[in-house]
C-alpha positions, 0 to 999 in steps of 0.5 A: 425569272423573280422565283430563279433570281430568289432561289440564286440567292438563297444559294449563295446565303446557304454556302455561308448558312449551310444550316439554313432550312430548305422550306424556308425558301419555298415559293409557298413560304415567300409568297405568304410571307410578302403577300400575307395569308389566303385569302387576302394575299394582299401585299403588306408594306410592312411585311416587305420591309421587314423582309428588306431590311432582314435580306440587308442583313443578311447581305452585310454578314456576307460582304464581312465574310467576304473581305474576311475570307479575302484576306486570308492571312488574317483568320489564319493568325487568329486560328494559330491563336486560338489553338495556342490558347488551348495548348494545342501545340501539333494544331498551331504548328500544322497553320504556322508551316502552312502559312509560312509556305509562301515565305520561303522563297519569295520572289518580291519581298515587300512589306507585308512579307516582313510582317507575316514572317515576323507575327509568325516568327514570334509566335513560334520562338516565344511558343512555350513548348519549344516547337520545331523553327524552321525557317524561323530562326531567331536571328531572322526573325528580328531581322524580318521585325526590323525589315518591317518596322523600317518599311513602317517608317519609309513612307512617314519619311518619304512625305517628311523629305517631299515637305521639307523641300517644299517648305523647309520644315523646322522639325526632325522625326525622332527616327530619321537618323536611326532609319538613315543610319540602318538603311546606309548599314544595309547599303553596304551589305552585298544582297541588299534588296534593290528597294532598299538601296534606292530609298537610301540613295533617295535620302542621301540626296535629299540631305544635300545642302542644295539639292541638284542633279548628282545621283539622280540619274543612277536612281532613275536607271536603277528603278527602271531595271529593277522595279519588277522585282519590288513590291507593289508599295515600294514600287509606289512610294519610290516611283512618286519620290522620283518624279518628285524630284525630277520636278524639282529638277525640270524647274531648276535645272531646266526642260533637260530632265522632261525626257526622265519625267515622262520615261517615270510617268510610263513605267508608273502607268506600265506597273500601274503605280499611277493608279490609286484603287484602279483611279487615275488621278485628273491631276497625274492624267493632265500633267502626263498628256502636256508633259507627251505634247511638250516632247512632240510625243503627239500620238503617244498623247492622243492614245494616252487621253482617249485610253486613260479617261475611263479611269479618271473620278467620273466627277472630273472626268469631262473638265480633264479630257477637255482640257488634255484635249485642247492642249493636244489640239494647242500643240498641234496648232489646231487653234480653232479645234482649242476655242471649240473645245474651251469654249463649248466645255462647262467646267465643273472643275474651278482649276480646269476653267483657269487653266482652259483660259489660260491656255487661252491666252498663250494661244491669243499671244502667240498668234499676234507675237510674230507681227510683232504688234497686238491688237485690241482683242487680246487687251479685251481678252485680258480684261475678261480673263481678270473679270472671271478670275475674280469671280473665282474668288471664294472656290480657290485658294488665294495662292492659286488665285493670286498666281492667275492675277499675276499672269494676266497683269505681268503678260498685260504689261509685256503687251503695252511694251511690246506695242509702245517701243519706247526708246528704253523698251530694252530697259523697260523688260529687264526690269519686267524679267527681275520681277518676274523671276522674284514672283513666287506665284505666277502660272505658266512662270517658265512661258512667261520668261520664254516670251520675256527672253524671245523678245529682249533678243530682237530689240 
């Protein structure tokens, strides 16, 4: 019904427009004014645009007014404002107590606890009339001002590390040792905030020399008792700072810590930390399905791709699926399911198709490695890998192109030792391992060497 879907609608402009008058929006008054005047009645373009464009208006205002109303702090603060700057001292403290109900015994004091208490703090301490406190004493209120600033500064400092370890950054935040020296003061205090303590046990480790295991598992089980109990930023930015250095420690240290890795990626999915605006990243959503198959957690990962689809980009959905798919089927031994999928599937996403491929080829080797001897098929393959990879050249970046190179050249090379068994075969593959192991780019790098050593130790 148009008239009842109009009326509905001007119901909801009246709530924010209460002086709107009611024959305004009388089907008389609509009808002449999208339709004209009688006799005509005939419909003006013109007439309906301007209407259009008034309703689209109308529309924004009330969207403003709505994430406005949302964030019911903010009009609060200005309303506390606007009441001091009339000398209105009874009125601006009957808003500061009612907006400093909720900071009184918080369950989860997180960041914007801080700043709440500290923007409204301040307004009653500096208040010229010298106001009843309350909860706001001088003494916490600069500390509510430092607790805010500190958490300000955490995430600035948590990208710092993450790329220092990554490439050895040459410059030093002009906070850092200020923040490292506060939050090991406040490490030492007997209610330190568990969040706290955790950010500073996550620095110290990154101030090693050489950052290793030590400390990791005491971080790791702290954050998993504890990360209820935090806010929603502070379980993010420590839960990625977790897993990045549980990736850093799968890489170095071995496969040992994929167990921690995957135990992150479930309490990040139970908080819901993996998800960034109700989106799961394709990236996050690949990493977890093969990290579950590559821990025989096979069912926990079908549940997890068919569940988690619906909150990937829908822009990358169909190439991500995909590929967890064939990669839960690979795992499963189910091949033909794996050339199915690779091989019925468009993708959309570059990096999905190198990957697909190169999952390919794993699949290729490791059918033909038990005879001990390859056929012509996986050479043909390698040369139409290469052929795609290189068409590739001008959609990727040529760190990711030159890894795919490398993994077909170096696995190219495994094959024609493995089928020529010259006499210094054992010879010739430690020298493929050096290299190997000197390569910076090379994808699939920890397979690569599983298949290296595999076969170094039958010869």
């Amino acid at each position: 019904n148009t008239n009842q879907t109009l009326v509905e609608l001007f119901d909801v402009v009246r709530k924010y427009h209460p002086d709107y008058p009611e024959e305004k929006v009388a089907k008389e008054v609509l009808s002449r004014k999208m339709f004209g005047k009688e006799p005509d009645y005939s419909y003006n373009d013109k007439k309906m645009r301007d209407l259009l464009s008034d309703l689209m208006l109308l529309f924004e205002r009330f969207m403003a007014i709505e994430e406005l109303e949302g964030r019911s702090k903010l009009p609060m603060l200005l309303l506390a404002d606007k009441y001091d700057a009339k000398n209105e001292p009874d009125l601006f403290l009957q808003v500061t107590r009612k907006l400093s109900k909720p900071l009184t015994n918080p369950k989860v004091k997180g960041a914007e606890h801080f700043e709440t208490f500290w923007e409204l703090g301040r307004r009653v301490v500096l208040h010229p009339n010298r106001l009843p406190r309350g909860i706001f004493k001088l003494e916490r209120v600069m500390e509510a001002q430092d607790r805010h600033y500190i958490r300000e500064r955490l995430p600035l400092l948590c990208n710092y590390f993450s790329e220092k370890l990554q490439r050895n950054l040459d410059f030093v935040p002009l906070f850092l040792e200020e923040t490292l020296n506060y939050l090991a003061n406040l490490a030492e205090t007997p209610k330190v905030e568990v969040a706290l303590l955790l950010y500073h046990q996550i620095f110290t480790w990154y101030q090693q020399e050489v950052p290793g295991e030590q400390g990791f598992q005491e971080m790791k089980e702290l954050f998993a008792g504890h990360w209820p109990e935090m806010s929603s930023f502070d379980v993010r930015i420590i839960g990625v700072m977790l897993n990045n250095i549980c990736i850093h420690l799968v890489r170095t240290a071995g496969p040992k810590y994929r167990e921690d890795l995957w135990e992150l990626y479930k309490i990040g999915l139970t908080s819901r930390r993996v998800l960034i605006n109700d989106r799961l990243t394709d990236t996050a959503y690949t990493n977890i399905a093969v990290l579950a198959c590559s821990l025989g957690q096979l069912a926990w990962a079908e549940a997890f791709v068919n569940t988690y689809a619906v909150y990937l980009d829908p822009a990358v959905s169909d190439s991500a699926r995909s590929y967890a798919l064939a990669y839960l089927k690979y795992t499963q031994g189910d091949l033909e399911a794996v050339q199915e999928l690779l091989n019925t599937v468009e993708f959309a996403i570059v990096e999905y198709g190198l990957r697909g491929r190169s999952l390919m080829l794993r699949m290729y080797f490791e059918d033909e490695a038990p005879e001990g001897h390859f056929s012509e098929l996986i050479m043909f393959y390698f040369e139409a890998f290469r052929r795609y990879v290189d068409r590739q050249s001008n959609k990727v970046n040529k760190k990711t192109l030159k890894s795919y190179q490398n993994l077909i050249q170096v696995t190219r090379r495994l094959v024609k030792i493995l089928n020529n068994r010259s006499a210094n075969a054992e010879e010739q593959l430690a020298r493929l391992s050096k290299h190997v192991r000197e390569m910076d780019d090379l994808a699939l790098k920890p397979w690569v060497f599983g298949q290296i050593r595999h076969f170094s130790s039958k010869l």
